[in-house]
N, C-alpha and C positions, 0 to 999 in steps of 0.2 A: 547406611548406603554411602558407598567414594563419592567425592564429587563428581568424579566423568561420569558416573551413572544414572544423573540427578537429570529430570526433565527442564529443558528453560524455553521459554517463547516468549515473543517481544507481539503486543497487544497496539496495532496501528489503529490510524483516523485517519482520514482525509478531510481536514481542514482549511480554515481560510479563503474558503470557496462563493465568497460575497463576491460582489463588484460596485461600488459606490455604494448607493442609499441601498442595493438591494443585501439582502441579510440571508444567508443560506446556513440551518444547522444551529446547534446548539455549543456551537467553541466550547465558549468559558465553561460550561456544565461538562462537559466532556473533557476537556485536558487534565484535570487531576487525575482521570480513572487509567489514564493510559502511558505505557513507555516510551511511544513514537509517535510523532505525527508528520504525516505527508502534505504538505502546504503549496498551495495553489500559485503558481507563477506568472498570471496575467493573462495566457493564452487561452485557456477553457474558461476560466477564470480566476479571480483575482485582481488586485490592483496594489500600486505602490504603500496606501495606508492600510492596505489587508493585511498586506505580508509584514508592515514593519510591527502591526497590534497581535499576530497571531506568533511572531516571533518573540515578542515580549511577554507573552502568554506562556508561551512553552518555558521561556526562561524564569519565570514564577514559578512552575512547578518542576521545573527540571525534570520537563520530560525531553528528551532527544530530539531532532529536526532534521526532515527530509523534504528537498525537492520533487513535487510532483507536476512535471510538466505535461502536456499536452498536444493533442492537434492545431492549429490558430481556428478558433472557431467558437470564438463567444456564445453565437447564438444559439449554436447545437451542445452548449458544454461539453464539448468535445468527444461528444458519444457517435459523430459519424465520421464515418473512413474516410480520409483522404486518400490519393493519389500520388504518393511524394517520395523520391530518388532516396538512395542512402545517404546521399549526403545533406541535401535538404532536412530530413530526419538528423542528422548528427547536428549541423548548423543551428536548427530550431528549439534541440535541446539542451546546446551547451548555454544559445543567449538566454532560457529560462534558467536554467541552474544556476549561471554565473550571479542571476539578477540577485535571488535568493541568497546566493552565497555573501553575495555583499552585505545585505541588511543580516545574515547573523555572526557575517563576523565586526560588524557595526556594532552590535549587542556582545558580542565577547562570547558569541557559541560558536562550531565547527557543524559544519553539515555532515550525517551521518550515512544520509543513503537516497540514492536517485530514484522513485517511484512511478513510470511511465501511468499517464492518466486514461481512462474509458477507451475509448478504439485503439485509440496509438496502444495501450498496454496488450487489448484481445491482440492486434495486427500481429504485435513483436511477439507473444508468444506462441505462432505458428509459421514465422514470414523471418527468414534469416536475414533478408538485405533490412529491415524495417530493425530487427535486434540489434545488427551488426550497427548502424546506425546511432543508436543508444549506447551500444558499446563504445564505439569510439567516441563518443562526445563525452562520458566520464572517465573515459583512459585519457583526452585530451586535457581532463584540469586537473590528472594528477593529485586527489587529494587523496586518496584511499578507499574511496567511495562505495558501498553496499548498493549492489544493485537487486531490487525486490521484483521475483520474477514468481509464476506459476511451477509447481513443484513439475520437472519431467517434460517442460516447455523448449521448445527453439531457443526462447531468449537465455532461459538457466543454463542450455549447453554452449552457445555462443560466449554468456559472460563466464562462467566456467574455465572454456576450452583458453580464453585470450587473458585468463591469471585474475580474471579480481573474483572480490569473496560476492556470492550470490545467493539471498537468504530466501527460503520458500515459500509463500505466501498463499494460504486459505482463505479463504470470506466468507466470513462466520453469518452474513445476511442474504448469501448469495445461493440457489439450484445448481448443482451440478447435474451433467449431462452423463450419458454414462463412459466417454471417452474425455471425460475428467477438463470439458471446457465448461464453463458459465452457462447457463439457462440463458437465453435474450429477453432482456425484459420488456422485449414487445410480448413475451411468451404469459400468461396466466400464470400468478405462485411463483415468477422468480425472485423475488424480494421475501426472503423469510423475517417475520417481525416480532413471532411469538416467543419470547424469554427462555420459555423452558426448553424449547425444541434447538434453537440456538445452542444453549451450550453446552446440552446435550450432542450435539454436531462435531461443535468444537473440541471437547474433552477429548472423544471420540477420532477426531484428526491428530490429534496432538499426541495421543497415547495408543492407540491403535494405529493411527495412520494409513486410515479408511475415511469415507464418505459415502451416504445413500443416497444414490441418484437418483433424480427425478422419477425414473423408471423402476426404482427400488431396489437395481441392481448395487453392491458393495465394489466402490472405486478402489483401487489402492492408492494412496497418493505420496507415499515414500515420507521421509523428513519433514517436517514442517516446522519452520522458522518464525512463522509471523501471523496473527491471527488481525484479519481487516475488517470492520464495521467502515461500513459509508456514514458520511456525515450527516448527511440530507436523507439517510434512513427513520422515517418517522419517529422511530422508536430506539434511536441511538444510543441517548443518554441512558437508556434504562438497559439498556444489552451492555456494555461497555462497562456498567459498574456491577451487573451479574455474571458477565464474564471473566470480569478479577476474581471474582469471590469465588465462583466455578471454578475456576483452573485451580486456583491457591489448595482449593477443599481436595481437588485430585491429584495433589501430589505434586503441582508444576508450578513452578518458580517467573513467575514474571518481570521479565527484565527488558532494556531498552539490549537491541540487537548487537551494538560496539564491545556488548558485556561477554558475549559467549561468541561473535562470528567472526 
């Protein structure tokens, strides 16, 4: 088979997601099994010795680093909607990316791609001034930036439309609805936890490029770029190292996203 015709997906985390004493997730167990990680910048969560230990982490294993900023909103880790202008949103997100960006090129890594975190991510991928927003804060730092968006979203055709590269992103723990958003996880069954069902999901998005909705109807979801496990999913570490082995077994090449987008 040519290489153009060879399947590749970049296998995320959301990491880094402590804040002082308090411990979220299982990092260290989880960064060998994946190509990217999206690292918390202080505002949902995080703190200055998070970020500089999870960036040190990723740098052991040479997996890739991404900004994932947030709502300001500690106390709801950043899972409730704000209220906040396009520029507010732009300003909010360059001061987390910058922050990040310092502590990895402090370490001698380059940031690979900007990850919008819980509401701010739902908001932008239906809400063009909330996109546009995100957009312009990593068109502002100029580095090259991969903006990880929902396959078929506001946010994909915003970052698209305004020239940078935008990779598509499934979650591999996550309900879909049958107009291809997120189950709420106020909702019953929207966190899937079960192994088998998992990557069976996944293979299935990445190679088909379908999903069965909550409803049982079959999503299309077009391309997909990026397959996400939450960190703070119970059952992370065990999906993230049967997800490599899953995808590897069907055919698909797991890579950090800078490799093929």
């Amino acid at each position: 088979m040519g290489d153009c015709l060879k399947l590749r997906v970049d296998l995320n985390c959301d990491l880094g997601e402590g804040y002082g004493a308090f411990k979220v997730g299982g990092d260290a167990e989880i960064m060998p099994h994946i190509t990217s990680a999206n690292i918390a910048c202080g505002f949902h969560a995080g703190d200055p010795m998070t970020m500089a230990r999870t960036i040190d982490l990723a740098k052991k294993h040479g997996t890739a680093v991404g900004a994932h900023p947030g709502y300001p909103d500690l106390l709801g880790f950043g899972r409730r909607e704000m209220q906040l202008t396009s520029a507010e949103i732009k300003n909010y997100t360059m001061y987390q990316v910058a922050a990040l960006q310092g502590f990895a090129e402090a370490a001698g890594l380059r940031l690979q791609h900007v990850k919008a975190h819980g509401a701010l991510y739902n908001k932008a991928a239906e809400d063009e001034e909330t996109s546009r927003g995100i957009v312009n804060a990593v068109q502002a730092l100029g580095e090259g930036l991969i903006i990880l968006a929902p396959p078929m979203s506001v946010l994909a055709k915003v970052a698209t439309d305004a020239g940078l590269r935008c990779a598509k992103e499934f979650f591999a723990d996550r309900a879909y609805n049958a107009d291809g958003t997120l189950v709420s996880r106020t909702q019953p069954n929207a966190i899937i936890e079960e192994t088998k069902k998992v990557v069976e999901r996944v293979v299935d998005a990445v190679v088909k490029k379908t999903v069965l909705a909550s409803n049982k109807k079959v999503v299309s979801l077009g391309r997909v770029d990026t397959i996400c496990v939450h960190g703070d999913t119970p059952t992370a570490i065990r999906l993230v190292q049967a997800l490599r082995t899953g995808l590897i077994k069907a055919g698909v090449e797991v890579k950090p996203l800078r490799s093929f987008i």
